[in-house]
Residue, then its C-alpha position, 0 to 999 in steps of 0.5 A: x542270673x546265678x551263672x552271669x554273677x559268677x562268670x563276672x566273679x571269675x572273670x574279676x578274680x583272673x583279672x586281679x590276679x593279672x593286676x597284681x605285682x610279682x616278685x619276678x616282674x617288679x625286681x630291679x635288673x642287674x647288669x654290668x655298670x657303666x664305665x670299665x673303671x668300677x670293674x677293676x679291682x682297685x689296689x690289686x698287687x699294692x703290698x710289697x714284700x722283700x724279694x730278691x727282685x727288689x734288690x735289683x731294682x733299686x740299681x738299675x745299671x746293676x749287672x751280674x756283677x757285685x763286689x764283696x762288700x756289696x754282697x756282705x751288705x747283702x748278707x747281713x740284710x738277709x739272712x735266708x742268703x746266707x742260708x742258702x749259700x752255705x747250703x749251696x757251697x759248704x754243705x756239699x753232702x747235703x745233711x745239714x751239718x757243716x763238717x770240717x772236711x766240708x768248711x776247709x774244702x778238704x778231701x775225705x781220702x786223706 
């Protein structure tokens, strides 16, 4: 009597074990939505920032061309363009003083 008792027990308690739930089986699967428009990053590359490409776009039948003036508007909108002109054209030694002899195109042998 003592051994069958026991064997129901045991055979209760494996069947209970099995019975209850587990963290593994009852956790909701995860997986990729369904439409591939809640997959895209919405406003990705919505902010705008001054880029030189900015100005050509704003005139499309723009060419290489520009007038003086166009330039001069250019000029006082950005002053990293002037910057980098005077770099460029005025300091040809590349030391970051403008001398007289590099403003007025003078040679240095005379």
């Amino acid at each position: 009597m003592m051994r069958t008792s026991l064997l129901i027990f045991g055979l209760l308690l494996i069947s209970l074990c099995y019975a209850l739930p587990t963290k593994s089986l009852s956790r909701q699967k995860r997986g990729f939505r369904v439409n591939a428009a809640s997959r895209v990053a919405h406003g990705y590359g919505k902010r705008q920032f001054n880029t030189w490409d900015d100005v050509t776009l704003k005139n499309p039948q723009s060419s290489d061309l520009m007038t003086v003036r166009e330039l001069a508007e250019l000029a006082t909108t950005n002053p990293s363009l002037i910057e980098a002109l005077i770099e460029k054209f005025i300091d040809t030694d590349g030391d970051g003083i403008v001398s007289s002899q590099e403003l007025f195109g003078l040679d240095e042998r005379q």
